[in-house]
N, C-alpha and C positions, 0 to 999 in steps of 0.2 A: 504494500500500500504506500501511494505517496504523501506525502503528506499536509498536501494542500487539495486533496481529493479523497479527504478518509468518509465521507459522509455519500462521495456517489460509490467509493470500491465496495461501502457497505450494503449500499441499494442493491449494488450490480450483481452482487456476490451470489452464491447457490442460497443460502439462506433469506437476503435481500431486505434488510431490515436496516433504516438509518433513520436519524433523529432531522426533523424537520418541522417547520413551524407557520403556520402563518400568522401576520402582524401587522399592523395599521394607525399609524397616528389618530387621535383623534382631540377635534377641539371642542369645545360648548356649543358651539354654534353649527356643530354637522349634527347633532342630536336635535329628533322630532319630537319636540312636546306632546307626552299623553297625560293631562293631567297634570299630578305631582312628577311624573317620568320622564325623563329623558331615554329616549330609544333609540337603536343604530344598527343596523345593519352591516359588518364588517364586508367588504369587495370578496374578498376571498374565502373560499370553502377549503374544508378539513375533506381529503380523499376517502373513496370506500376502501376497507381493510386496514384504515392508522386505526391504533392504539392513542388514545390522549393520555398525555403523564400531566399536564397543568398547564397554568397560564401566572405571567406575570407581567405585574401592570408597572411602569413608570411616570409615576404624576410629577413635569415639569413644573407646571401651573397650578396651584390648590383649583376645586371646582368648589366656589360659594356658593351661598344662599342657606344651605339647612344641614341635615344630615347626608347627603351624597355618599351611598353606600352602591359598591356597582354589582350587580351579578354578569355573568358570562355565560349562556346557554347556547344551546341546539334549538330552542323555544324563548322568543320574547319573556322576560321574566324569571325562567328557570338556571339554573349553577350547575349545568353539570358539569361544566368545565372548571369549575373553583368548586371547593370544597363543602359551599353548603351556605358559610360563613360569608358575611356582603365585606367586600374590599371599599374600606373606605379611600377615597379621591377627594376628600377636604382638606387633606395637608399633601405637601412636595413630599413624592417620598418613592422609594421601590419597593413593592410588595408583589410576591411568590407565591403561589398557593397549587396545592397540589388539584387534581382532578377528584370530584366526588365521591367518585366510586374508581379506586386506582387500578390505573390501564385500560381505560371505558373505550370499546367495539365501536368503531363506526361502519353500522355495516351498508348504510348508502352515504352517498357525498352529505356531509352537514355544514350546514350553513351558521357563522357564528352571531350571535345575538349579543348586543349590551343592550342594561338596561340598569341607569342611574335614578334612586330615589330619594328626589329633594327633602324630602317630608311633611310640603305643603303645595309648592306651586312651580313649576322647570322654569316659569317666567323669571322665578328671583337669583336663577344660575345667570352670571352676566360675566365669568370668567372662569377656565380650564382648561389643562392639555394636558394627554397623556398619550403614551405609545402605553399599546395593549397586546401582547405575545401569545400564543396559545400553541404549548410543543405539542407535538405527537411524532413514533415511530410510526416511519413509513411501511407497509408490508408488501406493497408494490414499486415496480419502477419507476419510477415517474421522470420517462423519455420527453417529455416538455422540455426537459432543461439544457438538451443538445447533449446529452451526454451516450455513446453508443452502449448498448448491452455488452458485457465482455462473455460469459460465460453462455 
């Protein structure tokens, strides 16, 4: 293995399993008020057959107004991808959380969801950023990347 290529030799390999993620900036102002909620739809989908191991959020920007706790689901509102526990996003900070049910099956493509709760109104959010992570092992190749099959 090289070593600026150990994440596709892992893909590529007879077993074919590498660590992979998808990620997205996001500001106050890409989130659609439902309510007290702020919602979002992340661009990128989790492939059928990763394993999720968690997500980790990096808040650049506090998000004001209330309590701003976020979940990360497969379903508007739901954590499967965080532990259970709401990651709060009212202070600058890195926080890690594992997956709720560890090593959770995707077994069609899933689509990831935030979904931040003010605790009274998304109108009084008027400032926050954060890059939002969510790892999974790949169980397929994922030849998108221009990388050829070796084996």
């Amino acid at each position: 293995m090289s070593a600026g290529n150990v994440t596709t030799e892992l893909e590529t390999s007879p077993v074919g399993m590498g660590m992979n993620k998808v990620s997205q900036w996001c500001d106050h102002s890409d989130f659609t008020k439902s309510t007290r909620y702020g919602t979002l739809t992340m661009t990128q989908t989790i492939p059928v057959g990763a394993f999720v191991i968690g997500s980790k959020v990096t808040v650049t920007e506090a998000f004001d107004g209330g309590t701003n706790n976020l979940k990360i689901g497969k379903t508007s509102g739901e954590d499967e991808f965080c532990d259970g526990a709401n990651i709060a996003v009212g202070t600058a900070a890195v926080v890690g959380d594992s997956a709720e049910d560890p090593l959770e099956f995707i077994s069609s493509a899933a689509t990831v969801y935030l979904r931040i709760d003010e605790g009274s109104d998304w109108d009084d959010v008027t400032t926050g950023n954060m890059l939002v992570e969510v790892f999974y092992f790949s169980t397929a190749v994922e030849l998108g990347k221009g990388h050829p099959l070796k084996y």
